[in-house]
C-alpha beads as a LAMMPS data file, in Angstrom:
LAMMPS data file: protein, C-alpha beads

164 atoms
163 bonds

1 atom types
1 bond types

-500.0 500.0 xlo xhi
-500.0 500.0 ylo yhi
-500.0 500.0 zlo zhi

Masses

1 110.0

Atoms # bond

1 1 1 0.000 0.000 0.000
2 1 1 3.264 2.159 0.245
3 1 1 2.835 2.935 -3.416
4 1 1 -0.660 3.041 -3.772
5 1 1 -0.992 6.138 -1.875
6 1 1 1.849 7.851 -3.910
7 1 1 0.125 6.892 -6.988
8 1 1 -3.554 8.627 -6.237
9 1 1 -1.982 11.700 -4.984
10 1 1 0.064 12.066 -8.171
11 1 1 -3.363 11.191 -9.956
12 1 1 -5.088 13.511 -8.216
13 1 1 -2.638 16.189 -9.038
14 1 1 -2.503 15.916 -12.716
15 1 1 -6.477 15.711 -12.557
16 1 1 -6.371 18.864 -11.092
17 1 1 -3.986 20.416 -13.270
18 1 1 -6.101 19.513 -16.807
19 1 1 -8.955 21.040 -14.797
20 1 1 -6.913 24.249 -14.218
21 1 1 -5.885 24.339 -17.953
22 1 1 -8.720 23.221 -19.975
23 1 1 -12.160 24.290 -17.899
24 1 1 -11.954 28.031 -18.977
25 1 1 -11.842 26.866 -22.535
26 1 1 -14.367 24.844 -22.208
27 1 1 -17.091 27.071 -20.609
28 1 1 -15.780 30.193 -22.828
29 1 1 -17.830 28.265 -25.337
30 1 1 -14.089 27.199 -26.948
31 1 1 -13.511 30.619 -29.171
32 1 1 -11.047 32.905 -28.029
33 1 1 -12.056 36.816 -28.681
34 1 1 -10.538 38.171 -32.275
35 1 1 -8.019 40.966 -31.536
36 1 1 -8.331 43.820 -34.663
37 1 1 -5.715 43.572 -36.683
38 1 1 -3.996 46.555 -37.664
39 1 1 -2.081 46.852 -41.212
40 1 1 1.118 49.382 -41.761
41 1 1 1.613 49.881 -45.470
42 1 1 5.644 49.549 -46.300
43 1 1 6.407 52.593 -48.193
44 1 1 8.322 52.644 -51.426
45 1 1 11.873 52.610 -51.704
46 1 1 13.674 55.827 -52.587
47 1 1 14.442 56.562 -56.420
48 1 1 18.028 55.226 -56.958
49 1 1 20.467 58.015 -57.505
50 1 1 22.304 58.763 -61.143
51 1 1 25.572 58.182 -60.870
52 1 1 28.130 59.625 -63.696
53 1 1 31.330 57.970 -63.699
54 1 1 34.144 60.029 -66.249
55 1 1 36.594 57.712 -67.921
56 1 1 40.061 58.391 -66.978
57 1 1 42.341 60.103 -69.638
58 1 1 45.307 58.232 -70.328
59 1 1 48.385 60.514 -69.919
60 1 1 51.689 59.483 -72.002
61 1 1 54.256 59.300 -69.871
62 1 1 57.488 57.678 -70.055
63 1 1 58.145 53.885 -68.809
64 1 1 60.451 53.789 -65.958
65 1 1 60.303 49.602 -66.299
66 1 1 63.455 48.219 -67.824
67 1 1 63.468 44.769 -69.220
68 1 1 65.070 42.157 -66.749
69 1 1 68.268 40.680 -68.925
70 1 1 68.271 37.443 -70.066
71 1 1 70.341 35.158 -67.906
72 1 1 72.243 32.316 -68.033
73 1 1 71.624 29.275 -66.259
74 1 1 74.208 29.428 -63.610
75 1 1 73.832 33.500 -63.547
76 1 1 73.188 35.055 -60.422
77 1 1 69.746 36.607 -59.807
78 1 1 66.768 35.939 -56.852
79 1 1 65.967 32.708 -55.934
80 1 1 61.760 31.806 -55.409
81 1 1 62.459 33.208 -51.462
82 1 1 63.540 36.838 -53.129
83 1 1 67.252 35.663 -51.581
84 1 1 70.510 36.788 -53.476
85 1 1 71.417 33.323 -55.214
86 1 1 75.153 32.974 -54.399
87 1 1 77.348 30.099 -55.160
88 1 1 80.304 28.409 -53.959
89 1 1 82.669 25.378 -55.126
90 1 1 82.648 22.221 -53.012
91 1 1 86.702 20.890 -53.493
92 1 1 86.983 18.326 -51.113
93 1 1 85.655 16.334 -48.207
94 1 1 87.934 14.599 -45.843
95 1 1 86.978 12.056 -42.683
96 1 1 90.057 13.754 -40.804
97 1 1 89.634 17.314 -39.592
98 1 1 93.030 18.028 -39.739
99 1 1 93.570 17.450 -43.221
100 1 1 90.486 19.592 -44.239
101 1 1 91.923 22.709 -42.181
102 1 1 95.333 22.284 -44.046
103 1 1 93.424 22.337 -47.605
104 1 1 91.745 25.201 -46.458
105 1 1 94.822 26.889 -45.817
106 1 1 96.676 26.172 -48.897
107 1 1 93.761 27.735 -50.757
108 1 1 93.729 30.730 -48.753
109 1 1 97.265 31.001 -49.428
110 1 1 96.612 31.437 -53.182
111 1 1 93.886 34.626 -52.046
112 1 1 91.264 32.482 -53.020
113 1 1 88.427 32.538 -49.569
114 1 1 87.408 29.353 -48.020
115 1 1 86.057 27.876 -45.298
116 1 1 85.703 24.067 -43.892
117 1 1 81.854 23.109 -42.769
118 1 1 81.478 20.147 -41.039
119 1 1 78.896 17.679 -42.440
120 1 1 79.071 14.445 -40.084
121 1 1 81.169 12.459 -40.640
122 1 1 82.699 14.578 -42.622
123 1 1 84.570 17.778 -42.571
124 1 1 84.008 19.664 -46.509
125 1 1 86.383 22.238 -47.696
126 1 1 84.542 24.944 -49.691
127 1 1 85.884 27.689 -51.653
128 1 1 83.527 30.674 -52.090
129 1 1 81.056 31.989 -51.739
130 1 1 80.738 34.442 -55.533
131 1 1 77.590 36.237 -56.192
132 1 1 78.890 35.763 -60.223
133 1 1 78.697 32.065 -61.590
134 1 1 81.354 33.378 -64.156
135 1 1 83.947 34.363 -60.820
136 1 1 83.507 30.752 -59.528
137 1 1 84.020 29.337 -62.561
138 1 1 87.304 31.096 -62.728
139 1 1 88.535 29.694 -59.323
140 1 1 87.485 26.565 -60.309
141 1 1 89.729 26.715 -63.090
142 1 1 92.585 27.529 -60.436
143 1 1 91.828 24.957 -58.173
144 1 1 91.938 22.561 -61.206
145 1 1 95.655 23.793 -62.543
146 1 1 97.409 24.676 -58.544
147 1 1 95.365 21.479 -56.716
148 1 1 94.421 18.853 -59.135
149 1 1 91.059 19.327 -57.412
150 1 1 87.614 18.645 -59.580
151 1 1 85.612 21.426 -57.685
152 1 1 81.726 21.246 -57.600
153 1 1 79.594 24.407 -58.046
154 1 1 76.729 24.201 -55.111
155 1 1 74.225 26.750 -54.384
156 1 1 75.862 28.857 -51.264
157 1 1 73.510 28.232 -47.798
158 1 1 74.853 30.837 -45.178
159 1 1 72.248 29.491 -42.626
160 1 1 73.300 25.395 -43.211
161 1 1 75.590 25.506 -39.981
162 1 1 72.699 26.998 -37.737
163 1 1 70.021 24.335 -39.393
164 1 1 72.046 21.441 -37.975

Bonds

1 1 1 2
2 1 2 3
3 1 3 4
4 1 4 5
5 1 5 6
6 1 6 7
7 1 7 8
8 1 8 9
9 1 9 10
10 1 10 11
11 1 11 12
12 1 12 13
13 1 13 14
14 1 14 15
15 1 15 16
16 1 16 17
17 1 17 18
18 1 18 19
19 1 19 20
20 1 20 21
21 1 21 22
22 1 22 23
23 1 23 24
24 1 24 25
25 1 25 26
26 1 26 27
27 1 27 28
28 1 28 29
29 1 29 30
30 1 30 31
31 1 31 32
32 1 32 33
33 1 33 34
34 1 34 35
35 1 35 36
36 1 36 37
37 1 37 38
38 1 38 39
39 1 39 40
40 1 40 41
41 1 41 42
42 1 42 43
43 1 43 44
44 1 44 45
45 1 45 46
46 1 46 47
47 1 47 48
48 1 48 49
49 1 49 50
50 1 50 51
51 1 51 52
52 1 52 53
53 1 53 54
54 1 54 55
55 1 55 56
56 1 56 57
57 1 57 58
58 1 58 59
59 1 59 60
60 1 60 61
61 1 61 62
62 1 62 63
63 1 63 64
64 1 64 65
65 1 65 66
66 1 66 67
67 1 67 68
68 1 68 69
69 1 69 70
70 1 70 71
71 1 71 72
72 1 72 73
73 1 73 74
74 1 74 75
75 1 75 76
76 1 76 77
77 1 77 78
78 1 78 79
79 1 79 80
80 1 80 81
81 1 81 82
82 1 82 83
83 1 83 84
84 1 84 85
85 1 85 86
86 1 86 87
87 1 87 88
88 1 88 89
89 1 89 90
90 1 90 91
91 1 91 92
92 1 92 93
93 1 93 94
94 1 94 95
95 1 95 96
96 1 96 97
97 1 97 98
98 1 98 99
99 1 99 100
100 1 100 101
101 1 101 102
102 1 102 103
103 1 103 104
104 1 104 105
105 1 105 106
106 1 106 107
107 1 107 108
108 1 108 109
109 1 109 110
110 1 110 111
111 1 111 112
112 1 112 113
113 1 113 114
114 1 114 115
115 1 115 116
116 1 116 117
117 1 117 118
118 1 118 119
119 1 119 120
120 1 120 121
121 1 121 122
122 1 122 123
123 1 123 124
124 1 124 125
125 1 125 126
126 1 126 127
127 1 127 128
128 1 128 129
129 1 129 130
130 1 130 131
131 1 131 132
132 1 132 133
133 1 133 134
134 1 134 135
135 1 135 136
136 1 136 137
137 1 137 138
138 1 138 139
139 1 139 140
140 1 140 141
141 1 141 142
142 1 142 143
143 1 143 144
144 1 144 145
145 1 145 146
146 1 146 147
147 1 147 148
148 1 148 149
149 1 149 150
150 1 150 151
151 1 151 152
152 1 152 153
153 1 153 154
154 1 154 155
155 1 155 156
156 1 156 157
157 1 157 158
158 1 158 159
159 1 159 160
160 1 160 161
161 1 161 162
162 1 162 163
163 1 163 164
């Protein structure tokens, strides 16, 4: 009987609430009263206002734009990143350090820059770098006839030792 109580009150309670909700329909007859209805005409839109556009007068003036050159293949210029493209010559790579810094130095000793980079394992002796493809070629030529050395021209990366 615990539960039979609960359930009459609840029964009692929703009987109560459809009474509350739906007696006042029914003895208003069922019609609720008509409210007037009032109607706001939209005005028109505003006329749409002339506008006269003038057509620009061309004015002859001189071209300050130049032609770009025609380059080589291996001639400076910009690379796609809008970097200076600079080359260098790769002449030798050696396991020892030792003998890469005394390369270096005999190159330097015939005025020709160069530098040893360190590419694990090995330690590469570069001569370079030359902003003209036509320069390096020319060094090449000397590290060919005073070293016996087959140099490689490689695209110059100032930023490869700070990448590793």
């Amino acid at each position: 009987m615990k539960y039979g109580l609960k359930h009459r009150i609840i029964g009692a309670i929703i009987l109560l609430s459809l009474a509350v909700i739906f007696l006042p329909i029914m003895l208003d007859g069922g019609e609720r009263p008509q409210l007037p209805q009032t109607t706001t005409p939209i005005p028109a839109p505003p006329p749409k206002p002339e506008i006269k556009v003038r057509e620009p007068v061309p004015e002859e003036r001189p071209s300050i734009v130049k032609a770009a050159p025609e380059r080589e293949q291996w001639q400076s210029g910009l690379t796609e990143r809008h970097t200076l493209a600079t080359w260098t010559l790769q002449a030798a790579s050696f396991k020892d350090e030792a003998n890469a810094m005394k390369l270096r130095d005999r190159i330097r000793a015939k005025s020709i820059r160069s530098y040893v980079r360190e590419r694990a394992p090995y330690f590469v002796v570069y001569a370079g770098p030359f902003a003209d493809p036509k320069k390096a070629d020319e060094v090449k030529s000397k590290l060919k006839s005073g070293f016996g050395i087959k140099a490689l021209m490689v695209s110059y990366d100032p930023m490869a030792d700070v990448r590793q």
